[in-house]
C-alpha positions as CSV (number, residue, x, y, z in Angstrom):
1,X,80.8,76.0,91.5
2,X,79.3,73.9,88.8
3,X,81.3,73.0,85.5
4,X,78.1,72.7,83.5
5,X,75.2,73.8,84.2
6,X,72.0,72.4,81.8
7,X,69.3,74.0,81.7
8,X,65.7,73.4,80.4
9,X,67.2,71.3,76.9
10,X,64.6,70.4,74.6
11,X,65.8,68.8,71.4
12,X,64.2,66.7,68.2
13,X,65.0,65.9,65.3
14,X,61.6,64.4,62.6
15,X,60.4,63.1,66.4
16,X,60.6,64.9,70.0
17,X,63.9,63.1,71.8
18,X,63.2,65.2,75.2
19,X,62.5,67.9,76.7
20,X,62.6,70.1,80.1
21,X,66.3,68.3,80.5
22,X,68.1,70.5,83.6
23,X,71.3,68.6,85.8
24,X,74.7,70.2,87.2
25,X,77.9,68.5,88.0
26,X,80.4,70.1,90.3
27,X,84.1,69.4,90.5
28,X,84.9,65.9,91.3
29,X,81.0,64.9,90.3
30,X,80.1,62.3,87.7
31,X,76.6,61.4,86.3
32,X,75.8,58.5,84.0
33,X,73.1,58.5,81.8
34,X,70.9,55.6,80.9
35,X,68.0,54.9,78.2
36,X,67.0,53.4,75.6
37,X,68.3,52.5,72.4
38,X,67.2,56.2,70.3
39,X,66.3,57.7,73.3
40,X,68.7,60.4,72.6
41,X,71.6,59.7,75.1
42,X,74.2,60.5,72.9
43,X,72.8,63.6,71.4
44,X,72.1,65.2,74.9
45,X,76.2,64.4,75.4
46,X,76.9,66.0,72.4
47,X,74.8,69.5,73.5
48,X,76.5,69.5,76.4
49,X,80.3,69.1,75.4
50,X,79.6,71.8,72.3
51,X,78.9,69.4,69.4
52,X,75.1,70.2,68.7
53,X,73.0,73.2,69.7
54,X,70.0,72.2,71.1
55,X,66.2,73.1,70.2
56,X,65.9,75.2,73.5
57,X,67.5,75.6,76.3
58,X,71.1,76.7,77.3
59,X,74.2,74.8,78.6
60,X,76.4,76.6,80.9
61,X,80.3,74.8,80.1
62,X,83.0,76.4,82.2
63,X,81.8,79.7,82.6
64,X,80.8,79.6,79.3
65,X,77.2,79.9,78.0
66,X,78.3,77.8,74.7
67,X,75.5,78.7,72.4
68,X,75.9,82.5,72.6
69,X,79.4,82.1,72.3
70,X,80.7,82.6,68.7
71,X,82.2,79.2,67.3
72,X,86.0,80.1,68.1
73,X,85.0,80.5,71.7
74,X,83.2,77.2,71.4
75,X,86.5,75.6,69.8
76,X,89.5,77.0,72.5
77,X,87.3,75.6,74.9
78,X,86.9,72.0,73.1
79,X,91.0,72.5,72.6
80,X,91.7,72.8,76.3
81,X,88.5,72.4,78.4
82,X,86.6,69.9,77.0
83,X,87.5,66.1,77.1
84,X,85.2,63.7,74.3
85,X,85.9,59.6,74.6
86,X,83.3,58.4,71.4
87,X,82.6,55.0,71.2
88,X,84.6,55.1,68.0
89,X,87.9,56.0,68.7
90,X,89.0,58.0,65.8
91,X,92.6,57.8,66.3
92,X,94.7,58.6,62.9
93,X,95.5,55.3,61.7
94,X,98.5,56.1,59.9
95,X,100.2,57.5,62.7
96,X,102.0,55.7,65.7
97,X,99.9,55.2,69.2
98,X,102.4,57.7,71.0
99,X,102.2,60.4,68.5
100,X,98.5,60.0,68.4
101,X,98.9,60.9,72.1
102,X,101.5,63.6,71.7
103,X,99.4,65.1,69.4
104,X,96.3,65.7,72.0
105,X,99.6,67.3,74.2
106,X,100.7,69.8,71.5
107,X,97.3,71.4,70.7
108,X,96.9,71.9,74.5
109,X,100.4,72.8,75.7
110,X,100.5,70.2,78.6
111,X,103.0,67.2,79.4
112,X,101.8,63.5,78.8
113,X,101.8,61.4,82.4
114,X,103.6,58.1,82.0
115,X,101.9,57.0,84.3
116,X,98.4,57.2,82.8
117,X,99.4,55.2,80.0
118,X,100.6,52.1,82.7
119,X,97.3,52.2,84.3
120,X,95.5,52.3,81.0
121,X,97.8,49.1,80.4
122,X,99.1,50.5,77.0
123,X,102.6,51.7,77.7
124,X,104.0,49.2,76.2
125,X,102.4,49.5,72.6
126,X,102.8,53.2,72.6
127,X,105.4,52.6,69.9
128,X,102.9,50.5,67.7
129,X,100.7,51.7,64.8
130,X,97.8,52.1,65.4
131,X,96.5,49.6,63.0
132,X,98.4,46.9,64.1
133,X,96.6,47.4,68.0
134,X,93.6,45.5,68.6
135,X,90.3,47.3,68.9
136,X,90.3,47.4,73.0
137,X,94.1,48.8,72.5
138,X,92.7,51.6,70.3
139,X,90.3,52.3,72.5
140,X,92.6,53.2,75.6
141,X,94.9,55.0,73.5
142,X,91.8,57.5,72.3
143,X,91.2,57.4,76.0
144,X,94.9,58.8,76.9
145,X,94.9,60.9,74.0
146,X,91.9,62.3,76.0
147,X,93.1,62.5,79.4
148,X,96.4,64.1,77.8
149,X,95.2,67.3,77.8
150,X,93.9,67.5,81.7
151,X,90.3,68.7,80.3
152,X,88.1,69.9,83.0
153,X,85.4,67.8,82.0
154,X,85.2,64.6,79.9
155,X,81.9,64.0,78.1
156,X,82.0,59.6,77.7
157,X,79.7,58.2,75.2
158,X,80.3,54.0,75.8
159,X,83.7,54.6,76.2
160,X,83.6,50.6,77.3
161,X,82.0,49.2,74.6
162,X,84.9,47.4,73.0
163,X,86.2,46.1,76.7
164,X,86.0,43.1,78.5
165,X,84.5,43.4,81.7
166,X,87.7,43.7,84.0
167,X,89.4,45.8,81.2
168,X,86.4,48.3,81.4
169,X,86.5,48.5,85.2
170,X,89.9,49.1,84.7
171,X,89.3,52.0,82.9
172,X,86.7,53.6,85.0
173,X,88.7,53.3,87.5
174,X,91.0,55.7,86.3
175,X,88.6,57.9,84.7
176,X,87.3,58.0,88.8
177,X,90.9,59.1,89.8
178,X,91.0,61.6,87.4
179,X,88.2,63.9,87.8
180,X,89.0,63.2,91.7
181,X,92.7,64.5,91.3
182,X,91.9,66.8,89.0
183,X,88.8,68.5,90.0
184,X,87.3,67.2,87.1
185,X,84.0,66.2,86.1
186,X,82.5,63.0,83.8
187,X,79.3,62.7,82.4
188,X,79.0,59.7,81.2
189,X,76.5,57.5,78.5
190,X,76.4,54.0,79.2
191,X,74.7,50.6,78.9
192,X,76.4,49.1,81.6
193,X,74.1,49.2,84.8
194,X,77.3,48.2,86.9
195,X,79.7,51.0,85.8
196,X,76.9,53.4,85.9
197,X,76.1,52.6,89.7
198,X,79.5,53.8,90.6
199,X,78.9,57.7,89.7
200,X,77.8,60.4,91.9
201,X,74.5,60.2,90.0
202,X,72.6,58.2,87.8
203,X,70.3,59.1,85.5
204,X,67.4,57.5,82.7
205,X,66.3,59.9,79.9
206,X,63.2,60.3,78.9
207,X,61.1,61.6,76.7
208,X,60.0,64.6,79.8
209,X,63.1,64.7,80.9
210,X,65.8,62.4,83.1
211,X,65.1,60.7,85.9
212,X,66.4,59.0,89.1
213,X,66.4,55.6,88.9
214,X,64.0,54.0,91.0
């Protein structure tokens, strides 16, 4: 059973990104897509994970063929399906780390793990605010806020970018566990050639479409 299913995306904008786009990831599956800077990585992870309908094509989310769906179907499922680490964290600066997590907990009506947050290596700055983390901190507490909710798939756009190297591994490493525990999936949009080799599948978009890497 796939957890999303894409099939024959096309998408542009004033200039054709790509076209003829079709993948699947199954439970416990991961892809990473690479590409060029403006190649249109990031807008092919947001037609997947709801964000932005695409030219043609359809994308098949849970069960859930998105773009018929009305957009209250396409928000319960963003609420408790649907798992999106931005480069950016957007966490609400005003409020403490924990309650940034808490809050992700509420709105889906499951439990924080402890445990997450020690292999994240932020349990010990949950009581912090958030401004007063640095920006790799922020980053893996938009990452718990995340994985609070046990989505069934977690759309990654650089969710690295601010790391060092053994802090990003880190950090994919739990990602890893958690789609593997969880029955999860990850499609992931990356620079890093090293991280990327370590998903099911890897993938290079282009303008006819993605690609194995050769």
């Amino acid at each position: 059973m796939s957890l999303l299913d894409a099939r024959n995306i096309s998408h542009a904008f004033d200039y054709p990104l790509f076209e003829n786009i079709n993948f699947s990831l199954s439970p416990k599956e991961s892809m990473a897509i690479l590409g060029v800077s403006g190649s249109g990585k990031s807008t092919l992870l947001h037609i997947c994970s709801t964000l932005l309908t695409p030219n043609q094509g359809e994308v098949i989310l849970c069960d859930h063929n998105i773009y018929q769906d009305n957009d209250d179907a396409r928000l319960t499922l963003r609420r408790y399906d649907v798992g999106i680490i931005f480069q950016s964290h957007y966490l609400f600066k005003g409020f403490f780390a924990n309650e940034n997590v808490e809050l992700a907990s509420l709105l889906s009506d499951k439990t924080m793990d402890d445990a997450l947050l020690k292999r994240l290596g932020i349990a010990d700055f949950m009581h912090y605010r958030v401004g007063d983390l640095s920006g790799g901190q922020q980053q893996r507490v938009s990452i718990a806020r995340v994985l609070a909710k046990r989505p069934k798939i977690i759309f990654a756009d650089e969710p690295t970018g601010n790391l060092d190297d053994k802090t990003a591994q880190e950090v994919m490493n739990v990602l890893f566990e958690y789609i593997e525990h969880e029955n999860a999936a990850l499609l992931l949009v990356t620079h890093n050639q090293q991280l990327a080799k370590q998903c099911t599948y890897v993938r290079h978009l282009h303008l006819d479409g993605l690609k194995e890497e050769a």
